[in-house]
N, C-alpha and C positions, 0 to 999 in steps of 0.2 A: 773747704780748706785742705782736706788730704782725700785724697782718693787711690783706691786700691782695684785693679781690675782683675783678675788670674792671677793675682803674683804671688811665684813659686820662691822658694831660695836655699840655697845650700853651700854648705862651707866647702869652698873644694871641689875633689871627687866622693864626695862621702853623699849618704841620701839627702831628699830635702828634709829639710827642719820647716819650713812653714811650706805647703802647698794650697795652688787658687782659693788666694785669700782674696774675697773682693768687700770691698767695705767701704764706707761713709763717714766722715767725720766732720761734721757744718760748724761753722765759725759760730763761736760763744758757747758752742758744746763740754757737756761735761760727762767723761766715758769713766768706766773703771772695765780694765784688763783683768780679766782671770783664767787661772785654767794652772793645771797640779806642774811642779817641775818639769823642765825638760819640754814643756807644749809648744815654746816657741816663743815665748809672751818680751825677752830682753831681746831677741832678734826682732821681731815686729817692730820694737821701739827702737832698733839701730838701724830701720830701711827708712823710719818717718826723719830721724835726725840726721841720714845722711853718715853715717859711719858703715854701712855697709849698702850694696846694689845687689837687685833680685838678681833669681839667675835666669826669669823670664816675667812678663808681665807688664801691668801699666803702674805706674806710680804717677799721681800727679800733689802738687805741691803746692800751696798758694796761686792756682793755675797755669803753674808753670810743669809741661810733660818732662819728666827727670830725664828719658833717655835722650833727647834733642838738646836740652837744654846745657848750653855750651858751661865749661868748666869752667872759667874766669866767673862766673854768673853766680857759682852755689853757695862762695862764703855768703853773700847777701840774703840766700836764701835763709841758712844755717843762723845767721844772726838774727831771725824771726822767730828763733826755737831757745827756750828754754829750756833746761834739761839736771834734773836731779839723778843724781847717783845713788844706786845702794850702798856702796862706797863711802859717800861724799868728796873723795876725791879735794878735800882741802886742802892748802899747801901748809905745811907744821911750822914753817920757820915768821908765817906772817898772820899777823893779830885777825879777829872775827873780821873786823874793820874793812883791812887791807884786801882779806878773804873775797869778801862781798864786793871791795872797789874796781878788782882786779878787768872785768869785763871791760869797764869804764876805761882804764888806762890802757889797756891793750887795744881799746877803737880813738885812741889821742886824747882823751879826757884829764884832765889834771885841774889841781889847784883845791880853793876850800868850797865850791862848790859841791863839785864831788865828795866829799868828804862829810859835807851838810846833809845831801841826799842818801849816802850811804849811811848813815849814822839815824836819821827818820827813818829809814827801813829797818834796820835792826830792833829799833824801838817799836814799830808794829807788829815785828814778830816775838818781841817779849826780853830781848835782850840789849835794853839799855844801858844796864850797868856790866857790860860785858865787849864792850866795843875794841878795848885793848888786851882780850885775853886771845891767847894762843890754845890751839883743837885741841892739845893735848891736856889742858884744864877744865875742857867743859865736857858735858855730861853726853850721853847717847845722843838725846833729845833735845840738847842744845847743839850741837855740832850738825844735826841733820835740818833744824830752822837757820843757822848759817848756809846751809847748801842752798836751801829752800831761797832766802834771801839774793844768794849771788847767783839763783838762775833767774830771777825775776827783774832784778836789775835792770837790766835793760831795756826793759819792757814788752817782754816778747807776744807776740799773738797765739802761740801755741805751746803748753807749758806739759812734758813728759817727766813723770816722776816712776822710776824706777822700783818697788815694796818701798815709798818713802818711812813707813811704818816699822817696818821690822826689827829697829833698834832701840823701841819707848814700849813702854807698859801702853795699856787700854785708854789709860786718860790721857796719856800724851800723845795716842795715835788719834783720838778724838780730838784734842786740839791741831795737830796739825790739819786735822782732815778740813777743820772748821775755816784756817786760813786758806787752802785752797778753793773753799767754796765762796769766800771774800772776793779772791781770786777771779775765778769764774764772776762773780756779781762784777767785776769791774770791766770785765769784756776778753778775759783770757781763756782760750779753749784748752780744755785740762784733760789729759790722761795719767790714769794714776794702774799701776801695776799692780796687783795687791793679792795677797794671800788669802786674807782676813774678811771671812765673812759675817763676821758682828759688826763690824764699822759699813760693810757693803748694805749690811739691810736699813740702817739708819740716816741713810742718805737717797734719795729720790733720783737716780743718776741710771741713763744706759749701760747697759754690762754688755761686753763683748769676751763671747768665753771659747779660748783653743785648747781643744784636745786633739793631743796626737799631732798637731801641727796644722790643723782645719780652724776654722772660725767658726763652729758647729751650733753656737745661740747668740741672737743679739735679743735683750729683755729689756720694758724698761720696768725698773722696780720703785715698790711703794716705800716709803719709808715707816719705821715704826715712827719716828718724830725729828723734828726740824731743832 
C-alpha cells in the first residue's frame, strides 16, 4: 500500500528532517509510529498524505510512483487516505454532525442519507446524543472521536492518526485505541503516531521507530492482553 525507498526530505534549505527512509506498509496493516520530538514522525505522515514531497527518493502509493504520477491524478489518491489531526482541526461554527458529514458534501453527497450514515457513525464512536453539539461543548475525548469519525467517513483504505491520544486520560486513550483496532478488523490499514508507550505494549501491532530522522527499529511487539 505505501512504500518508501531512500526517501530523504527537508524543509527548504535547512537540513533533512527524515533521511533514507525505506519502509513497508501492506494493506490491512496496523503500525504505530514512535520516536521522541523533533524525529520526524508529523513529516513522515505529511509524505504518506501528500501534503508535503521528499526532497529525493521513491514514494510509491497505492502503486501508483508519486514522482510520475501526473497531478490531476492525486486528489483521487488523497481521497483514499484518512487523516486525524493532533489538532482535530474541526470547524466551531458546525455541529459534530455537520463536522463528520462534511467529506461527504464536498465529494457532491447531500440529502437524509447522508445525514443517516453520518449519524450511525457517531453512534459507533459513542456519541449519540451529541450529533447537534458544536467542538466547543464537547470534551478532549469527544472532540478527538468526532475527528476520528469524519476521517473514516469516507471509507478510506488507509487511515493516519497523528498522537490521536494526547488529549484523553489512559481510559480514553484505550478506548480510542480499541476503535482503531475495530478499524483495522474491517480492512483499514492504520498508522497511529503515538507517544505513549503503555497503550503501545498492549496492543500486538509493528512499531516503526525514528530517531534522529532514520527509521532505526521496525519490531513486532507482544502485547500484555487483547
Amino acid at each position: 500500500m505505501v512504500r518508501f525507498d531512500n526517501v530523504g526530505m527537508r524543509y527548504g534549505a535547512g537540513r533533512e528532517v527524515l533521511r533514507d527512509i525505506t519502509m513497508r506498509l501492506a494493506p490491512g496493516g496496523f503500525y504505530f509510529l514512535t520516536g521522541p520530538s523533533g524525529a520526524g514522525k508529523s513529516s513522515l505522515l505529511k509524505l504518506i498524505y501528500l501534503a508535503e514531497r521528499p526532497s529525493r527518493g521513491l514514494i510509491t502509493l497505492f502503486g501508483h510512483d508519486l514522482a510520475t504520477t501526473p497531478r490531476r491524478e492525486l486528489p483521487a489518491l488523497r481521497r483514499k487516505i484518512g487523516v486525524v489531526f493532533q489538532d482535530f482541526r474541526l470547524i466551531p461554527h458546525l455541529s459534530a454532525l455537520d463536522n463528520v458529514a462534511l467529506p461527504l458534501r464536498v465529494a457532491g453527497l447531500r440529502g437524509e442519507r447522508v445525514r443517516n450514515n453520518v449519524a450511525e457513525l457517531l453512534r459507533w464512536v459513542g456519541l449519540a446524543d451529541h450529533l447537534d453539539a458544536r467542538p466547543a461543548t464537547l470534551s478532549g475525548g469527544q472532540q478527538q472521536r468526532v475527528a476520528i469519525a469524519r476521517a473514516v467517513v469516507s471509507r478510506p483504505s488507509l487511515l493516519l492518526a497523528d498522537e490521536p491520544t494526547g488529549n484523553v486520560d489512559e481510559r480514553g486513550a484505550e478506548r480510542l485505541l480499541r476503535l482503531f483496532v475495530e478499524l483495522n478488523r474491517q480492512g483499514t490499514t492504520i498508522v497511529i503516531a503515538t507517544h505513549s508507550e503503555s497503550l503501545i505494549r498492549r496492543f500486538p501491532h509493528t512499531r516503526l521507530h525514528l530517531e534522529g530522522g532514520e527509521l532505526t527499529t521496525t519490531m513486532q511487539l507482544q502485547a500484555e492482553y487483547q
